[in-house]
LOTOR-450761 format. One line per 4 residues: number of its first residue (from 1); their letters; for each residue x negated, z negated, y of N, C-alpha, C. Coordinates in pm, whole numbers, plus 50000, padded with zeros to 5 digits. Example, Ala and Ser with C-alpha at 12.3 -4.5 7.8 and 13.67 -1.06 7.14 Angstrom:
<nodes>
1 = AS = 48681,49220,49431,48770,49220,49550,48680,49220,49670; 48715,49292,49775,48633,49286,49894,48710,49213,50003
</nodes>
This chain:
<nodes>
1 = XXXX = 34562,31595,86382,34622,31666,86269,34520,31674,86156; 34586,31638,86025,34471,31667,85933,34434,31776,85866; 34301,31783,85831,34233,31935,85815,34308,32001,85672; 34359,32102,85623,34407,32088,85472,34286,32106,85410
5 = XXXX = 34314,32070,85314,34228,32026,85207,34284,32121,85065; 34165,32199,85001,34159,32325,84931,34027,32298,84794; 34093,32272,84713,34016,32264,84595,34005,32405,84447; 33920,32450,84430,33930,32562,84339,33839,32493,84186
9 = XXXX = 33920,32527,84070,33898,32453,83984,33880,32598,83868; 33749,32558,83880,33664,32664,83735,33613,32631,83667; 33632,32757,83544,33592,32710,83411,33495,32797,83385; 33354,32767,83348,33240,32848,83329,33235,32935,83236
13 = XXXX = 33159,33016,83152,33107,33064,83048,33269,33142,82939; 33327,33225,83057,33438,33312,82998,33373,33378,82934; 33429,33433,82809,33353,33526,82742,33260,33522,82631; 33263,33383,82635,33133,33347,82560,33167,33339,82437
17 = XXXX = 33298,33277,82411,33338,33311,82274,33493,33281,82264; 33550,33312,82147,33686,33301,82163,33772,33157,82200; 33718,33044,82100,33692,32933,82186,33737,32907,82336; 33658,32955,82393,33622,32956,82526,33711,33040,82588
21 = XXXX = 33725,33119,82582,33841,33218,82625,33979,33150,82617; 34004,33106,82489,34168,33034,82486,34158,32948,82572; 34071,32805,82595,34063,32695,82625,34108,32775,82766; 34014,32843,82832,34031,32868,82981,34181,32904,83037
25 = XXXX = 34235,33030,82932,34392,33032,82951,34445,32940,82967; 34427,32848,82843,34526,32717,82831,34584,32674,82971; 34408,32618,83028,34390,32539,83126,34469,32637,83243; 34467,32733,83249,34516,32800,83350,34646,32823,83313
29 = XXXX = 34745,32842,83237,34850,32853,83216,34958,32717,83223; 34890,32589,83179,34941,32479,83191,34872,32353,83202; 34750,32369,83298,34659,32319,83338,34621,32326,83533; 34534,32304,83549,34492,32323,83710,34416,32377,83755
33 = XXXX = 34320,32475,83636,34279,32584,83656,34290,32700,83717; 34199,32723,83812,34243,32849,83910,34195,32967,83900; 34056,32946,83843,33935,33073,83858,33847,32988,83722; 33793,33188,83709,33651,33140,83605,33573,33284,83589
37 = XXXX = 33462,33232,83565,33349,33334,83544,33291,33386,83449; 33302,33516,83463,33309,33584,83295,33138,33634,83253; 33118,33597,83177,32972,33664,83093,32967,33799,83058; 32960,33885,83084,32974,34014,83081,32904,34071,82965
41 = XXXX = 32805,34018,82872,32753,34018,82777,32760,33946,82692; 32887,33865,82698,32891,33714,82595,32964,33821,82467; 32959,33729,82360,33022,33808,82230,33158,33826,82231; 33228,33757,82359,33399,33734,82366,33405,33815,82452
45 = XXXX = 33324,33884,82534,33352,33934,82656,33490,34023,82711; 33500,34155,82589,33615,34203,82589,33741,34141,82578; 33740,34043,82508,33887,33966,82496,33894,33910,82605; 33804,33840,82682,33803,33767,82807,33861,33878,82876
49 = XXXX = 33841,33966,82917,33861,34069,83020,34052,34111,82977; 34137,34158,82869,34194,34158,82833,34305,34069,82868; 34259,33929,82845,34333,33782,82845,34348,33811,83039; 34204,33804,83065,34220,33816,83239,34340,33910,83303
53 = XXXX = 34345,34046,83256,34405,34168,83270,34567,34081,83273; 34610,34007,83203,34767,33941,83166,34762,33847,83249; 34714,33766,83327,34697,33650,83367,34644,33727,83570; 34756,33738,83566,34671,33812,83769,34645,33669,83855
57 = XXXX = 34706,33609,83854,34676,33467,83929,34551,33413,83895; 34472,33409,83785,34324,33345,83747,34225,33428,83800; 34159,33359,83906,34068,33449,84006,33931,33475,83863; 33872,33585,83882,33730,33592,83794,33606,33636,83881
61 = XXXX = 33517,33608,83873,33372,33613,83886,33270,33656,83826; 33171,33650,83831,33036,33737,83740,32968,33580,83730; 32975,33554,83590,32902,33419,83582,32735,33527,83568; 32663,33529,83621,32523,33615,83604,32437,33540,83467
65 = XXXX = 32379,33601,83359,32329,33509,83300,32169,33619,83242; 32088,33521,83306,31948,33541,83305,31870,33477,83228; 31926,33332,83173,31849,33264,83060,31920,33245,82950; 31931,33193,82822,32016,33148,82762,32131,33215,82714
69 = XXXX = 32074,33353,82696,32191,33440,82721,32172,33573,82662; 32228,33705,82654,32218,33795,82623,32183,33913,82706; 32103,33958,82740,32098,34081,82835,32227,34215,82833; 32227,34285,82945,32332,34395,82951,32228,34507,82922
73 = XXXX = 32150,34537,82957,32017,34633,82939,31953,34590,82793; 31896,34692,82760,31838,34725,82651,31661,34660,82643; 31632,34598,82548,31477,34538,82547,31383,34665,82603; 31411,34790,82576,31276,34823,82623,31321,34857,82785
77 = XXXX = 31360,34854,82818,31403,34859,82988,31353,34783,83082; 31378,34656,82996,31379,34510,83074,31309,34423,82986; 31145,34480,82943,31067,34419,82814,30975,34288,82867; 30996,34246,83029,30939,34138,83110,31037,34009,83083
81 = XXXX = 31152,34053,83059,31287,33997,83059,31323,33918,82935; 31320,33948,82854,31418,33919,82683,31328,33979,82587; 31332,33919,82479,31282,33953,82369,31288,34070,82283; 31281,34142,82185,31324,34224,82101,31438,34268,82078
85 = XXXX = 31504,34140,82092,31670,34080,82070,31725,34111,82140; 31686,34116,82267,31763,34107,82411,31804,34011,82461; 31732,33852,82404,31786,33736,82442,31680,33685,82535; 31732,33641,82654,31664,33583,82752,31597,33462,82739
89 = XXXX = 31491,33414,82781,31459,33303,82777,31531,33163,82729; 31507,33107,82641,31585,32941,82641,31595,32836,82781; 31479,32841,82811,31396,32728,82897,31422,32795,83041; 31544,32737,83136,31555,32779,83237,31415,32734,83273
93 = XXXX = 31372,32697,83322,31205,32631,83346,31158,32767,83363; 31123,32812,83268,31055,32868,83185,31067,33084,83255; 31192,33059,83241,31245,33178,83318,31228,33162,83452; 31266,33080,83527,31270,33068,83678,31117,33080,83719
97 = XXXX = 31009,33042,83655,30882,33063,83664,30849,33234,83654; 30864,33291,83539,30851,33389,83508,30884,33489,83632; 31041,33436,83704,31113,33520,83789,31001,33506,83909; 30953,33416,83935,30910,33381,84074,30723,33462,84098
101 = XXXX = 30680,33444,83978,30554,33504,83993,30494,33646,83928; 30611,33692,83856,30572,33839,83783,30661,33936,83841; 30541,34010,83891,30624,34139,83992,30706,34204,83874; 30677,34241,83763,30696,34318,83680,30830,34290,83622
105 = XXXX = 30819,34170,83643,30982,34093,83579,31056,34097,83680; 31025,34107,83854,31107,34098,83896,31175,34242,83991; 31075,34367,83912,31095,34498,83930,31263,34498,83840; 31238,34450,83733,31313,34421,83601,31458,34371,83624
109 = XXXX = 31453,34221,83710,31570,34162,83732,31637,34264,83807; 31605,34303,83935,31747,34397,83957,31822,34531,83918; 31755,34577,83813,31822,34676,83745,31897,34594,83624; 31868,34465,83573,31949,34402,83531,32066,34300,83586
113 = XXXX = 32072,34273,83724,32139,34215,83807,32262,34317,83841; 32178,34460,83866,32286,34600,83894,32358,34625,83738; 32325,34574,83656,32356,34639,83522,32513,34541,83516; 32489,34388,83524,32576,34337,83536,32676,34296,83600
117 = XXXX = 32677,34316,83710,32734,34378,83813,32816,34489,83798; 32745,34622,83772,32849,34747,83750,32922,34727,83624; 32816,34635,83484,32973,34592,83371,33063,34570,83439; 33095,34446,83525,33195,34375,83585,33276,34464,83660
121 = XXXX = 33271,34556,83714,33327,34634,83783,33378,34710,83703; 33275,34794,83591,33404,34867,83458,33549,34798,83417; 33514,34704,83423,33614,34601,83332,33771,34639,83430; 33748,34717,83558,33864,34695,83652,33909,34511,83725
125 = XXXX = 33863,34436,83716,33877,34307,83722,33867,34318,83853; 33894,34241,83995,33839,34222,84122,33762,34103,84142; 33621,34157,84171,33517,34001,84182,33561,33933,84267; 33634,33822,84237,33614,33653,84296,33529,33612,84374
129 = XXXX = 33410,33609,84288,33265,33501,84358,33171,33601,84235; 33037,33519,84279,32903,33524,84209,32863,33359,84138; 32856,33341,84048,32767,33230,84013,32668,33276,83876; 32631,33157,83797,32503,33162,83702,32563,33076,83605
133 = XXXX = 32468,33146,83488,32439,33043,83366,32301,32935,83436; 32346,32808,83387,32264,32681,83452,32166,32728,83608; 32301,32840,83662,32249,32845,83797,32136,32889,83849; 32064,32989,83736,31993,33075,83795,31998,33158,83872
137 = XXXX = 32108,33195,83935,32145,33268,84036,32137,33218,84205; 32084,33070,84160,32035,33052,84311,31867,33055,84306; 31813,33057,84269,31649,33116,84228,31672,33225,84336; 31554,33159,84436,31582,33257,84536,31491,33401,84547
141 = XXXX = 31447,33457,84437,31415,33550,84401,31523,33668,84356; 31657,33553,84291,31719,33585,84215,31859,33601,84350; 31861,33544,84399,31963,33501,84548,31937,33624,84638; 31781,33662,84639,31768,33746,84739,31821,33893,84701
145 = XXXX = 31828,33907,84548,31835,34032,84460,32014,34081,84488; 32082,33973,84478,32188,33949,84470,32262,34003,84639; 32166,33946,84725,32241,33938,84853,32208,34086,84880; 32120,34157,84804,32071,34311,84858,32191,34407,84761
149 = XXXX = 32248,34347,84715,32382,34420,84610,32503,34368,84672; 32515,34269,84769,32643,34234,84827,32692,34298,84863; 32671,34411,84970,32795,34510,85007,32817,34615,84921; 32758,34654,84838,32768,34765,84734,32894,34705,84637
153 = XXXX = 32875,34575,84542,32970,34525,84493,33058,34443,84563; 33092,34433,84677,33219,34394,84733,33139,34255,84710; 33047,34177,84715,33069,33994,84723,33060,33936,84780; 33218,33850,84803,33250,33773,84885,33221,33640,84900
157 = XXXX = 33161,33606,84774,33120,33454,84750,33070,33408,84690; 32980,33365,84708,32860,33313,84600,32804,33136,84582; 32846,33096,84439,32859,32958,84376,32733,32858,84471; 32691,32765,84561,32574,32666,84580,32604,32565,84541
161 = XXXX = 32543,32513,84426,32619,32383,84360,32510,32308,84457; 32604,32174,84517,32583,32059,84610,32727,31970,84586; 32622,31881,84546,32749,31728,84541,32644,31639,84588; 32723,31466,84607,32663,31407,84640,32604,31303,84534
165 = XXXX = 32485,31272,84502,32390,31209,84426,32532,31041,84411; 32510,30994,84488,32572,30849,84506,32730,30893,84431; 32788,30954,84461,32944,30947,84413,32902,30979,84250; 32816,31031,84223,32800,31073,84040,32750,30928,83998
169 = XXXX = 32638,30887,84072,32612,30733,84012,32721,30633,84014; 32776,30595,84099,32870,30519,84105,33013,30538,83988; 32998,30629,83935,33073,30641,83793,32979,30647,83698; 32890,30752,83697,32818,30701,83564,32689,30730,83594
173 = XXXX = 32585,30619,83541,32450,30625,83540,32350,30676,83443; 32418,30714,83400,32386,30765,83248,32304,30943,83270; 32162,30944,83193,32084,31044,83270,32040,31049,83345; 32003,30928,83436,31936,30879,83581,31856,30965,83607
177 = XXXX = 31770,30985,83571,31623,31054,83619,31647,31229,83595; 31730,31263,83505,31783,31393,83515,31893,31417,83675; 31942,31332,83710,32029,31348,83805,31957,31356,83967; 31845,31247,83920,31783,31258,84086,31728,31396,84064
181 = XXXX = 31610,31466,84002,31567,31553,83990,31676,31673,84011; 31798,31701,83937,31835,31783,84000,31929,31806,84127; 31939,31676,84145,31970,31642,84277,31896,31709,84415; 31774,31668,84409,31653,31702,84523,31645,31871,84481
185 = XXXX = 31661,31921,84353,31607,32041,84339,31727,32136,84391; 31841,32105,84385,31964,32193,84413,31997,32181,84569; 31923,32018,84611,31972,32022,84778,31905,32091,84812; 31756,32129,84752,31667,32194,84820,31756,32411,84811
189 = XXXX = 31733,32423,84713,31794,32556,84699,31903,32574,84756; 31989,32476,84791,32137,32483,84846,32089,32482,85042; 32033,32426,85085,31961,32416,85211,31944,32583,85249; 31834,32647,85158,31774,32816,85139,31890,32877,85130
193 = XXXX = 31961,32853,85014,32065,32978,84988,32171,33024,85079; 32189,32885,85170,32335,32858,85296,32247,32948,85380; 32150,32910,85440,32103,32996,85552,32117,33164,85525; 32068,33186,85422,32100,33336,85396,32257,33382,85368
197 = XXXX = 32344,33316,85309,32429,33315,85289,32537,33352,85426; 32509,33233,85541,32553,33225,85676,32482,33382,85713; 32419,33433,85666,32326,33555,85837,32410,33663,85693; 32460,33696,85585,32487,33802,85535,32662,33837,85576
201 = XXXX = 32749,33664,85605,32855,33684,85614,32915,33664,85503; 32822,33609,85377,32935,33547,85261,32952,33391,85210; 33059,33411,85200,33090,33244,85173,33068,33187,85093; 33049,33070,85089,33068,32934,85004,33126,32813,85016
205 = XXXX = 33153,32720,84962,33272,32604,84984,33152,32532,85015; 33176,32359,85064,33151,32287,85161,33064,32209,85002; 33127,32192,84894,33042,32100,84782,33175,32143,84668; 33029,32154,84558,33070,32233,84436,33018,32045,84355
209 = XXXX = 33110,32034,84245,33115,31992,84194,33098,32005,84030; 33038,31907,83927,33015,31966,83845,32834,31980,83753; 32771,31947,83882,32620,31971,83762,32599,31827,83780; 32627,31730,83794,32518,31638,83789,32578,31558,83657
213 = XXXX = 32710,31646,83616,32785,31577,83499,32818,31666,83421; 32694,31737,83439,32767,31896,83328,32797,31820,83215; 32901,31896,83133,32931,31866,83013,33026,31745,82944; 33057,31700,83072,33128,31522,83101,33216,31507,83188
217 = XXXX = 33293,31649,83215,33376,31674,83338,33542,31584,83288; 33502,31463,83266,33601,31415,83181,33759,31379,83231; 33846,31331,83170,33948,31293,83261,33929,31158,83354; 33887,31138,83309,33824,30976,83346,33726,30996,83478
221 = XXXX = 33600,31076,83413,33563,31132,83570,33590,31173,83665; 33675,31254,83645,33779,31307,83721,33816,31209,83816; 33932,31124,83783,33985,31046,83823,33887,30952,83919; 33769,30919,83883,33731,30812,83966,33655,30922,84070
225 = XXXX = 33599,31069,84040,33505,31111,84166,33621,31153,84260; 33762,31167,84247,33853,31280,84340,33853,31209,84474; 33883,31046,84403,33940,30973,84516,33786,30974,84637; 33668,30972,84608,33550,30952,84713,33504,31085,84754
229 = XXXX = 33592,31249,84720,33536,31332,84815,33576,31329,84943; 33474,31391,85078,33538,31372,85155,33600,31486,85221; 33477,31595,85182,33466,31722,85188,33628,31809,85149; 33643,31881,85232,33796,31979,85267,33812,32115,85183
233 = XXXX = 33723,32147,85162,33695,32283,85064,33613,32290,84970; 33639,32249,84829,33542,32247,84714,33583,32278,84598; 33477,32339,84543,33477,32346,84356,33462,32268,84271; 33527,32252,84182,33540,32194,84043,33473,32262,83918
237 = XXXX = 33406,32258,83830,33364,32318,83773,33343,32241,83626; 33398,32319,83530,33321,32261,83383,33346,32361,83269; 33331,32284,83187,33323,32416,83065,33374,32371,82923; 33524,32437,83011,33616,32373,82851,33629,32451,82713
241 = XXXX = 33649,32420,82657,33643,32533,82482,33738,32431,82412; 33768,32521,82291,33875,32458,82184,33817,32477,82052; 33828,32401,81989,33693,32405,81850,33788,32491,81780; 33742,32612,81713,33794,32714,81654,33686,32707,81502
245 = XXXX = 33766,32757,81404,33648,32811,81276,33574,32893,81256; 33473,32882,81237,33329,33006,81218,33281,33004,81366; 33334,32941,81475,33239,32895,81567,33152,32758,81600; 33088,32701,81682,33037,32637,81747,33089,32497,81751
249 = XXXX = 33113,32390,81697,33182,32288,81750,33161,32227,81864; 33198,32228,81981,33215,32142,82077,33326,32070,82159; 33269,31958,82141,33390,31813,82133,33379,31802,82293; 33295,31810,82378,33284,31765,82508,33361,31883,82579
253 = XXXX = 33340,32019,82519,33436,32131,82559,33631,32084,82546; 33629,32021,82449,33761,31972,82436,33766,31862,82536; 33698,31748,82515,33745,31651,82627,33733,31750,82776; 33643,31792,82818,33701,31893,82941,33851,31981,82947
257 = XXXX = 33826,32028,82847,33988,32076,82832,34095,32016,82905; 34106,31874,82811,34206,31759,82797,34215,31725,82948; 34095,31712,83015,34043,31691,83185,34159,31800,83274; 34115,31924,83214,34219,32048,83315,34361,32011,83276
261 = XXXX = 34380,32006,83190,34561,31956,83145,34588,31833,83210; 34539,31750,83225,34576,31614,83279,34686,31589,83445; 34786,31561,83345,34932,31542,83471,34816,31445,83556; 34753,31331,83522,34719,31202,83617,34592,31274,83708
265 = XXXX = 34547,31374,83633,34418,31456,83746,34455,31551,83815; 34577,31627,83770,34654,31666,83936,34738,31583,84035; 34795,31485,83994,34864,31362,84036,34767,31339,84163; 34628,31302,84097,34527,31222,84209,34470,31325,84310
269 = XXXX = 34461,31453,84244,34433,31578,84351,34522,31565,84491; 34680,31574,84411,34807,31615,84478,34763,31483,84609; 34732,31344,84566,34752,31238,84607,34691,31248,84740; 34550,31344,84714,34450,31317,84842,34505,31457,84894
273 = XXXX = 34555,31538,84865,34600,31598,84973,34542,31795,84947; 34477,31790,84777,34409,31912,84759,34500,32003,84690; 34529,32109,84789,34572,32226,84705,34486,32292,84654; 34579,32344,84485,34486,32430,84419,34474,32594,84475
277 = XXXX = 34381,32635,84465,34356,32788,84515,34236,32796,84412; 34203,32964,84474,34078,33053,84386,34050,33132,84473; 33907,33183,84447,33855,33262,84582,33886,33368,84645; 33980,33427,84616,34060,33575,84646,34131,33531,84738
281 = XXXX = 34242,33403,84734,34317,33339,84792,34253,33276,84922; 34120,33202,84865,34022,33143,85020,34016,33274,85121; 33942,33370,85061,33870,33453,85163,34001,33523,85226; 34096,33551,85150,34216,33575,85228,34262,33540,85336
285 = XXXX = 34248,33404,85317,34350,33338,85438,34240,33324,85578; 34096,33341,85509,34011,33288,85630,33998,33454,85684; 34043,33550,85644,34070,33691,85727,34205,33663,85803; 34303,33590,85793,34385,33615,85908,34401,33550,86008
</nodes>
């Protein structure tokens, strides 16, 4: 008998701006969008939460964002952390270093980890999952902070991006040396994070899809990686937006878009056998 096969398809960086917020509806309203993860400090944030509130079927999450991003805490709180501004580091690099060797910063991260966290919980929303901006949330400084707040905030699931190196080359080669590198660096963190993950009792899917093509989650890609997973339970992930005025232009946010709408990229889902779900729905069924 064959195993069913369960695919959850998210859209990153809710919240981040209005943009971003529509695109994600879209995709979820007449798209194959299931779930997405909200920035709790992004400048859209409230409308995100709002849009979510109308929409009960779109699972949400705490996208956590530690670099590149805006803090929930105030600069002098968290003055190891963010600037004047309250803006976190640019240079994931740069931060993930910081996190790993300054006690002081990392006295810091979990009153900002709890900060964002209890936003998410104001909002009334029910947490989904846990993931990151460019995945600082598996920084296992940052993993360990997280797993010591798991039963307090209810989390049931937390993002380990793992795909396989060969199925991304074999469509596109493009970024080579960015791909092995974060290839080896995510199997490695994904190896760490499962083990802890397995001894706390929270889940994760079998292979998350999505970084080794951030930004290129195209229809086209689509189409050629669906047919070579082999894996029974996985994420989809990209980050669609709709070019709006007085924001940001991004064109690759639209071609992702165009990716979630695509009759021929649920067609090929339907084909291999993946139903769509979201993580409320997973952890559900694996309780009865």
């Amino acid at each position: 008998m064959q195993a069913k096969r369960f695919v959850i398809i998210n859209g990153d960086d809710f919240g981040f701006s209005s943009g971003v917020n529509q695109a994600i509806i879209k995709a979820h309203q007449a798209g194959i969008l299931t779930s997405t993860s909200l920035m709790v400090s992004g400048d859209a944030a409230q409308e995100a939460v709002a849009l979510a509130k109308t929409h009960p079927h779109l699972g949400v999450g705490l996208h956590l964002v530690l670099c590149c991003g805006k803090s929930v805490l105030s600069p002098s709180q968290i003055p190891h952390l963010v600037d004047e501004s309250g803006y976190f580091p640019r240079d994931a690099v740069q931060a993930g270093l910081r996190y790993q060797f300054n006690s002081a910063a990392q006295r810091e991260l979990r009153l900002e980890i709890r900060a964002q966290l209890e936003k998410f919980h104001h909002t009334g929303l029910v947490l989904s999952h846990v993931d990151g901006h460019l995945h600082l949330h598996t920084h296992p400084v940052v993993l360990r902070l997280l797993l010591e707040l798991a039963q307090e905030f209810q989390i049931r699931v937390i993002r380990l991006p793992y795909e396989e190196l060969s199925m991304s080359l074999n469509i596109d080669r493009r970024n080579l040396t960015t791909k092995l590198i974060w290839s080896l660096v995510f199997r490695q963190l994904h190896r760490y994070g499962e083990n802890l993950l397995t001894r706390q009792g929270i889940r994760t899917v079998d292979r998350v899809y999505g970084l080794l093509q951030t930004g290129s989650m195209t229809e086209e890609y689509l189409l050629k990686l669906i047919p070579q997973i082999r894996a029974n339970m996985i994420e989809i992930y990209s980050h669609p937006a709709l070019p709006l005025a007085g924001e940001p232009v991004n064109t690759d946010g639209n071609l992702e878009l165009e990716a979630l709408m695509s009759q021929k990229v649920r067609d090929v889902l339907n084909e291999y056998g993946f139903e769509l779900t979201n993580y409320h729905a997973l952890v559900a069924q694996g309780e009865q």
